[in-house]
Legacy VTK file of the C-alpha trace (Angstrom):
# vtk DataFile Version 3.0
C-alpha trace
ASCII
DATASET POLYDATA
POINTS 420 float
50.575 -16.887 2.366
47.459 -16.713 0.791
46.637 -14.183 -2.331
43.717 -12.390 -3.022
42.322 -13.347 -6.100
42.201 -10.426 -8.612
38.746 -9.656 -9.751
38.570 -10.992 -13.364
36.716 -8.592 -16.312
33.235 -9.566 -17.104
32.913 -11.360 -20.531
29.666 -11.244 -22.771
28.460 -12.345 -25.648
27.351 -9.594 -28.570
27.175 -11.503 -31.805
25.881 -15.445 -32.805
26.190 -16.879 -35.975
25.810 -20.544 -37.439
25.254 -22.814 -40.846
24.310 -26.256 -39.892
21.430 -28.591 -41.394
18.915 -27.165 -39.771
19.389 -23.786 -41.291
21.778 -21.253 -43.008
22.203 -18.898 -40.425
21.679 -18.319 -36.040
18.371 -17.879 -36.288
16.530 -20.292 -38.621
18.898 -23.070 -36.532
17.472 -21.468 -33.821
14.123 -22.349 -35.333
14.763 -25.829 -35.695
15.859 -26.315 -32.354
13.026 -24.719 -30.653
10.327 -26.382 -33.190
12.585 -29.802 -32.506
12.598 -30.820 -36.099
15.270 -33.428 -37.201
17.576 -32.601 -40.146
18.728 -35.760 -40.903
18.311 -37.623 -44.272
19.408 -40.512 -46.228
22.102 -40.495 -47.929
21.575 -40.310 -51.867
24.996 -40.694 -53.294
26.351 -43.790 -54.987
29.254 -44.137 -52.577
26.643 -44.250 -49.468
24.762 -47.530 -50.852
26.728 -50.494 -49.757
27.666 -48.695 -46.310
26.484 -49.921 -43.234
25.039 -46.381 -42.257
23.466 -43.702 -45.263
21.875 -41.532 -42.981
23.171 -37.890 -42.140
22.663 -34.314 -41.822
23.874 -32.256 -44.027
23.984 -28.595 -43.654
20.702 -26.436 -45.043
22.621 -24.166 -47.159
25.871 -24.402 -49.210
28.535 -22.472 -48.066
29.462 -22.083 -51.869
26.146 -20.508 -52.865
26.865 -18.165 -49.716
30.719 -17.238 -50.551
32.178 -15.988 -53.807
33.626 -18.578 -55.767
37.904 -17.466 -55.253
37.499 -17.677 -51.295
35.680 -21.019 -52.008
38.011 -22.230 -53.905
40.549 -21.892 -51.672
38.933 -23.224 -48.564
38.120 -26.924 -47.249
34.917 -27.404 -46.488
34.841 -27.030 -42.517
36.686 -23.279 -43.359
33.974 -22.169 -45.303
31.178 -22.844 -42.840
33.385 -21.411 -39.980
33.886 -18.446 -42.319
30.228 -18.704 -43.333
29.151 -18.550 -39.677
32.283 -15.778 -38.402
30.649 -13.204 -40.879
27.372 -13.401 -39.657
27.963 -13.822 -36.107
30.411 -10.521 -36.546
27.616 -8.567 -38.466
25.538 -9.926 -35.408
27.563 -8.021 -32.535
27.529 -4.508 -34.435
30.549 -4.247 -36.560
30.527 -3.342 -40.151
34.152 -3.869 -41.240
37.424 -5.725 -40.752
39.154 -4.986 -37.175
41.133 -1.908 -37.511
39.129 -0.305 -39.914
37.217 3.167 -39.223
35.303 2.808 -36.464
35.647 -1.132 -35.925
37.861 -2.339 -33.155
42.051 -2.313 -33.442
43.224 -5.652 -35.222
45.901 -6.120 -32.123
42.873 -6.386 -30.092
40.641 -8.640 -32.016
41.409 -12.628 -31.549
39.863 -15.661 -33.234
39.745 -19.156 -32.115
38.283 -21.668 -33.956
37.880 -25.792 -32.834
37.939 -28.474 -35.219
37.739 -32.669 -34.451
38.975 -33.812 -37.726
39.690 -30.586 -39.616
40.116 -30.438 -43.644
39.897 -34.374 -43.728
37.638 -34.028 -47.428
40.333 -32.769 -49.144
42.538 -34.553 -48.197
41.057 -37.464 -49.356
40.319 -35.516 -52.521
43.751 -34.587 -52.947
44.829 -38.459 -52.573
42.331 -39.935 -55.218
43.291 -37.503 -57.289
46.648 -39.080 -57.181
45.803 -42.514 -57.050
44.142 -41.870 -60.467
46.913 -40.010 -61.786
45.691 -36.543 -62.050
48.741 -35.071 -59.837
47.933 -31.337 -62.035
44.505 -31.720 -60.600
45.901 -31.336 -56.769
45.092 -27.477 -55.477
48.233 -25.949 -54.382
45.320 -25.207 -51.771
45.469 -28.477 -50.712
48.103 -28.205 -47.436
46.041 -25.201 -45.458
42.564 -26.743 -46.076
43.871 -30.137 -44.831
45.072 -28.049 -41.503
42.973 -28.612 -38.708
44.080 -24.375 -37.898
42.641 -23.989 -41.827
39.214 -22.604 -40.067
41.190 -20.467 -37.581
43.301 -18.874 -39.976
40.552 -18.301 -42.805
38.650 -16.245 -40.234
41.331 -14.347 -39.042
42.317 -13.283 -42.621
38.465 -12.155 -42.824
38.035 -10.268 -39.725
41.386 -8.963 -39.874
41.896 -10.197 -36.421
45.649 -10.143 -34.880
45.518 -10.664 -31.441
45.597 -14.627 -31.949
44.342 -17.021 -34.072
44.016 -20.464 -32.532
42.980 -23.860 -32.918
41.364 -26.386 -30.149
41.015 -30.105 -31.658
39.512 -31.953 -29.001
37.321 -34.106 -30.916
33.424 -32.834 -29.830
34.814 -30.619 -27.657
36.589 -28.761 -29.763
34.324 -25.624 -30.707
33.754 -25.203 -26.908
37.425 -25.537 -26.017
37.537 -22.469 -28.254
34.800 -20.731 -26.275
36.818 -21.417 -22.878
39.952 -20.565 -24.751
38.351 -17.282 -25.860
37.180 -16.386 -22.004
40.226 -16.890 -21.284
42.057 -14.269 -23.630
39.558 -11.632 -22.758
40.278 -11.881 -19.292
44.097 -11.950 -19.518
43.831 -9.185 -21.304
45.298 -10.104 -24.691
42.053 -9.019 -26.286
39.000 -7.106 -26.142
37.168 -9.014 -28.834
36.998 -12.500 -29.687
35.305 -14.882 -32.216
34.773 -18.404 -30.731
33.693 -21.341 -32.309
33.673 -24.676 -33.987
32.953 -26.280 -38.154
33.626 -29.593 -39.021
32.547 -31.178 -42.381
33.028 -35.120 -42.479
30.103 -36.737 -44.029
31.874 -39.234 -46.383
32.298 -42.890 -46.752
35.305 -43.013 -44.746
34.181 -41.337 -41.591
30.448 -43.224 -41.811
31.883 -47.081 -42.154
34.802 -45.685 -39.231
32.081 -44.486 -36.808
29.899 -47.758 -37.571
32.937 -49.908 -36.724
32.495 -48.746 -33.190
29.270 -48.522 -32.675
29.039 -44.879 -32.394
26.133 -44.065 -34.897
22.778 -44.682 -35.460
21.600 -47.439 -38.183
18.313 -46.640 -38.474
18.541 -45.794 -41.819
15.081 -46.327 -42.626
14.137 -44.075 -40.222
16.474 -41.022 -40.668
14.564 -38.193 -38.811
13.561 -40.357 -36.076
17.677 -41.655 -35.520
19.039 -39.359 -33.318
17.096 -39.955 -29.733
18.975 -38.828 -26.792
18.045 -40.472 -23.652
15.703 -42.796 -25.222
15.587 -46.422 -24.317
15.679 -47.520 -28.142
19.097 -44.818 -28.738
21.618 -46.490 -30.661
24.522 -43.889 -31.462
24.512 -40.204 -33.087
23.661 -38.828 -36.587
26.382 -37.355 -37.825
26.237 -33.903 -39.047
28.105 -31.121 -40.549
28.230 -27.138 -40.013
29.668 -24.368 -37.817
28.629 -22.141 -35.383
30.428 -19.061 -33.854
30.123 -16.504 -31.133
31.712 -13.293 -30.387
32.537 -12.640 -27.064
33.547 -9.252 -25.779
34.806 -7.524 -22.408
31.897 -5.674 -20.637
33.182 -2.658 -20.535
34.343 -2.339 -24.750
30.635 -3.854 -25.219
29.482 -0.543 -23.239
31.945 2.101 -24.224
30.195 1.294 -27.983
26.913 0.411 -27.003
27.035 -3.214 -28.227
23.819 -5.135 -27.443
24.123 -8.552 -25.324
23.232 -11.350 -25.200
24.233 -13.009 -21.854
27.165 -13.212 -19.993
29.879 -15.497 -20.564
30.324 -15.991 -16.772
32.635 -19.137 -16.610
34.112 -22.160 -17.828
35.205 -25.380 -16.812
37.696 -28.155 -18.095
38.553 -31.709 -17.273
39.914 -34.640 -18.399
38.423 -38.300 -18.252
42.455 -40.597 -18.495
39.479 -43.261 -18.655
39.573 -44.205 -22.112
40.030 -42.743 -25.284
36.536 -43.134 -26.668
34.547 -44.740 -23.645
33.578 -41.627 -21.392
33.816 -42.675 -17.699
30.932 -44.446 -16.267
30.333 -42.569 -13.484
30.520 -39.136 -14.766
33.239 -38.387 -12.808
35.224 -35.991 -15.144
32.354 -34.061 -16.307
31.263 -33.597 -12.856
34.603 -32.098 -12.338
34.248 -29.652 -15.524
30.704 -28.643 -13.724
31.995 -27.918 -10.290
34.895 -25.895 -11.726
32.666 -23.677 -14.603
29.969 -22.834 -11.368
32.895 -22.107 -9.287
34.518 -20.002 -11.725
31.173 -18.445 -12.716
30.264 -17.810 -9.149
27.542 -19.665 -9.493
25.042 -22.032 -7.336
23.197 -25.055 -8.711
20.498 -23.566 -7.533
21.583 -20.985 -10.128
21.296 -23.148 -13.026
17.424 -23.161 -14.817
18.926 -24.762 -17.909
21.507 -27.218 -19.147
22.021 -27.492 -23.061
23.419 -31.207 -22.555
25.938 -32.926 -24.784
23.764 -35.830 -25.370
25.154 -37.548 -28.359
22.299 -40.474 -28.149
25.106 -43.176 -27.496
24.117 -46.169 -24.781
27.133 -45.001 -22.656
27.245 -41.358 -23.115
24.276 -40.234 -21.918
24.198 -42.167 -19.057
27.336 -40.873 -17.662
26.688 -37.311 -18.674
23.378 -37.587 -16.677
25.337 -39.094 -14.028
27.246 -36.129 -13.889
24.906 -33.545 -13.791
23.101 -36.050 -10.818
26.204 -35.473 -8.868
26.898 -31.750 -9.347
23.004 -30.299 -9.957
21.034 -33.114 -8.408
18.215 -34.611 -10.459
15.475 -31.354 -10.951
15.425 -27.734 -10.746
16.973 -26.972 -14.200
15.498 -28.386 -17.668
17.126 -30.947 -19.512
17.844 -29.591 -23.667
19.956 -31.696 -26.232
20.009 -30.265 -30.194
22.078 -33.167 -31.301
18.365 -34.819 -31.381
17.677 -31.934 -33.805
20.712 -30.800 -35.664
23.257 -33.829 -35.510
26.203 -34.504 -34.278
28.546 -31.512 -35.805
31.661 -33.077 -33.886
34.207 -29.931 -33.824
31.055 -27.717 -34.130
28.871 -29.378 -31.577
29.605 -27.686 -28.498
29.610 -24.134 -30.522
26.499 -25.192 -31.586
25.473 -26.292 -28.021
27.034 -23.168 -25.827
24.674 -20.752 -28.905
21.837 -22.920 -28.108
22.251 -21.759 -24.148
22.519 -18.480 -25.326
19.567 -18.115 -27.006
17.609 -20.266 -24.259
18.413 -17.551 -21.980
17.757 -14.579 -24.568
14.610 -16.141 -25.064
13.658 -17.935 -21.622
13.051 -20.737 -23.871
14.273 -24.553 -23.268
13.960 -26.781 -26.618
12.367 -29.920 -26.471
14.592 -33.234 -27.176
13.163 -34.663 -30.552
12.313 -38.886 -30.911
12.321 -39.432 -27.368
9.549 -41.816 -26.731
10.347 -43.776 -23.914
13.256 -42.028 -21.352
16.052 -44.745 -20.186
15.227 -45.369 -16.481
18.293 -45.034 -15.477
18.419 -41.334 -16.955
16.558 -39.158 -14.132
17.058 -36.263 -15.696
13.829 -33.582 -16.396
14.253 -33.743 -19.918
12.540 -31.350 -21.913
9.891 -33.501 -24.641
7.666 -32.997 -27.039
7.578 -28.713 -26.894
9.944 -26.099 -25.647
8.880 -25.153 -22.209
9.542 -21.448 -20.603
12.240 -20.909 -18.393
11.200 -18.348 -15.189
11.631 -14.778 -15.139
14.649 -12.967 -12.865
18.661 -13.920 -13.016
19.298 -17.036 -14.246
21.686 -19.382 -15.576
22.542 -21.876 -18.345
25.045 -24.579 -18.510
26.534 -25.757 -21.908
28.053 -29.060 -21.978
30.574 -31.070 -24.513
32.880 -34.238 -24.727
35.160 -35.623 -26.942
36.902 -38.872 -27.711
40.419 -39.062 -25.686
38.362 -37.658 -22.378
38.044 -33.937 -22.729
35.431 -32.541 -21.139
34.210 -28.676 -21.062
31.656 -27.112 -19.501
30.532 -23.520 -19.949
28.366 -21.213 -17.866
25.912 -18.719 -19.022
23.562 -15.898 -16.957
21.372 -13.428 -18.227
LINES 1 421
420 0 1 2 3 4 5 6 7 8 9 10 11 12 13 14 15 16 17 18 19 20 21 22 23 24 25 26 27 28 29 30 31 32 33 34 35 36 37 38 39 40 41 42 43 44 45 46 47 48 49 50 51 52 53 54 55 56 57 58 59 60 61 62 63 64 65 66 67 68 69 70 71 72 73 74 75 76 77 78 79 80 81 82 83 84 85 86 87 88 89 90 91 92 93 94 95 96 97 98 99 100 101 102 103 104 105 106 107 108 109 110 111 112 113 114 115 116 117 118 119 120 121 122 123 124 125 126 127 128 129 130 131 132 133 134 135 136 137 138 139 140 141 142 143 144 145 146 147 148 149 150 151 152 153 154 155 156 157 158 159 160 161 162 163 164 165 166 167 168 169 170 171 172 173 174 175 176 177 178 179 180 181 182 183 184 185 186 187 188 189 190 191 192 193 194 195 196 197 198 199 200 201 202 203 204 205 206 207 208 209 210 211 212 213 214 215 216 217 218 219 220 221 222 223 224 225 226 227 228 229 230 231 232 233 234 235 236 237 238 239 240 241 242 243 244 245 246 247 248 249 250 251 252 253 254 255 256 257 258 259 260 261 262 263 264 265 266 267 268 269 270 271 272 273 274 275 276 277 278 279 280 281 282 283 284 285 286 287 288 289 290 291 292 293 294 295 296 297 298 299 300 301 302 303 304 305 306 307 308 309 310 311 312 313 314 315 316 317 318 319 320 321 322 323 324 325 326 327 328 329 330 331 332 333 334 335 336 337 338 339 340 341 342 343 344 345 346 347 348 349 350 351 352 353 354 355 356 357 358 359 360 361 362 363 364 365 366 367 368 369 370 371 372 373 374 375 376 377 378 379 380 381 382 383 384 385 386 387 388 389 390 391 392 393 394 395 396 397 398 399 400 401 402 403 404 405 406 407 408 409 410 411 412 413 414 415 416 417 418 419
């Protein structure tokens, strides 16, 4: 017996925010993106001078110059750009208070869900040379909830006063846009009318640089720091890594109209997959991301002939970004839609990077803008993707629609779907 499918509520997207090293907030990221300047530098601590790689991006603006000093204090790094990028993003979509307070939504209606790869990993390692050098009085009784990879999740929960849910995807570079798809979701179940989505991560140490060099995963051009990150190019050798947050607050159509919210875009779909390739190697083929695509256009309603704009995951790794491009080959064929990839720009904010990407798609829509991919020179052949280069190119008038796409180590894939 079949069963009609029950028509699901319409999700949009009222408020961006974001901290990440190419600016403090939404829209001076923005900025970068569009303008396709690189943020990364080299690394000017003593601990980064005998490492293999002392290149990075760190963020633009401090999320301690940004917060008061107690809810610093109290907060791992990733939580305070999360938080950083939560408060502007719910500023962004109209509200001027914590859920439940006069005239902002109910807190039983407001959710939160917030991604982290790695989670509160710096203070840890604070927490343990602190120990190893005998200053146990030293350790925060902080320490436990900013080592939590839920530390972000619950910090902006506290802040928004949000009780519907607080939750917390890990899935390494997908992470912030498992949260996104995880947000979609509770809208349209019903368990809440708003939600703030996103991703933070904050890793840029000595451990996590010498771990990603062991595998091959980052660039080592370190004399050559803005030119590193080059997605698609033939000379690519692995990402930049980067540090940040960005967040979105998504919304059910009809609360976004009842208070006369401004959007966006619509949140129209999302798709999931997993690789059970390998846990760092994506498949070769593209098979698993091809699956995310056909099941976030499917879900969205969508055609490829729907799609104008892809804000690819691109990481600027040999294997990567052949496969993704294999991917979109298979699902979207090989033109019709232009080609976008901030990593080139921004870095590689792991648990933040496909936050970062699915606000990028936003704003390409908002803006019928697609963002040039910095540093690439010379486009892999085997990559027959039309890649945006050099300057942002317009995107045509009417409906449209934007992909966002992210992977992450262990073979999660996650594709979202955007139309204006």
């Amino acid at each position: 017996m079949s069963v009609a499918r029950t028509r699901l509520p319409e999700v949009v997207v009222t408020g961006l925010g974001a901290t990440t090293p190419l600016g403090g907030d939404a829209p001076a990221t923005w900025e970068g993106i569009v303008a396709g300047r690189s943020a990364a530098r080299a690394l000017t601590e003593p601990w980064a001078e005998a490492l293999p790689v002392r290149i990075a991006a760190r963020a633009a603006v401090e999320p301690d110059t940004v917060l008061d000093r107690t809810r610093a204090r109290r907060l791992d790094r990733a939580a305070r750009f999360a938080l950083v990028a939560a408060e502007e993003a719910w500023r962004d979509a109209g509200f001027r208070g914590p859920a439940g307070d006069h005239g902002q939504p109910p807190a039983e209606r407001v959710g939160v869900v917030m991604g982290s790869g790695i989670g509160g990993v710096g203070a840890l390692l604070r927490a343990q040379e602190q120990l190893r050098t005998g200053r146990e009085r030293a350790i925060s009784p902080y320490t436990v909830p900013m080592v939590m990879v839920n530390g972000a999740a619950g910090a902006v929960s506290l802040a928004l006063n949000a009780r519907a849910a607080a939750l917390s995807p890990a899935g390494a570079c997908a992470a912030g846009a498992e949260a996104v798809a995880a947000g979609l979701d509770m809208i349209r179940l019903g368990r809440a009318d708003v939600v703030a989505v996103g991703g933070s991560e904050a890793v840029i140490g000595p451990l996590t640089l010498t771990a990603f060099a062991s595998m091959h995963a980052v660039s080592r051009r370190n004399d050559d720091p803005a030119g590193a990150s080059r997605p698609y190019d033939k000379q690519r050798d692995g990402f930049v890594l980067g540090e940040g947050a960005a967040v979105l607050v998504l919304e059910s159509a009809e609360h976004a109209r009842a208070r006369g919210a401004r959007v966006h875009c619509v949140l129209a779909g999302a798709g999931v997959s997993a690789d059970a390739h390998h846990m760092v190697r994506p498949e070769p083929d593209g098979l698993g991301l091809a699956s995310a695509l056909r099941k976030a256009l499917a879900d969205a309603g969508l055609t490829p002939a729907d799609v104008k704009h892809v804000s690819a995951h691109a990481t600027s790794t040999p294997q990567g970004d052949i496969a993704e491009s294999r991917a979109l080959n298979h699902v979207l064929g090989e033109s019709g839609y232009a080609v976008s990839a901030v990593k080139s720009a921004a870095g590689h904010l792991i648990g933040g990077s496909g936050a970062l990407g699915a606000l990028a798609a936003v704003l390409s829509l908002r803006d019928r803008t697609a963002p040039p991919v910095a540093n690439l020179a010379d486009q892999d052949d085997a990559i027959t993707l039309d890649v945006v280069r050099i300057v942002p190119r317009a995107l045509p008038a009417g409906d449209l629609a934007a992909l966002s796409n992210a992977a992450g180590f262990g073979g999660h894939n996650v594709v979202l779907a955007f139309r204006s």
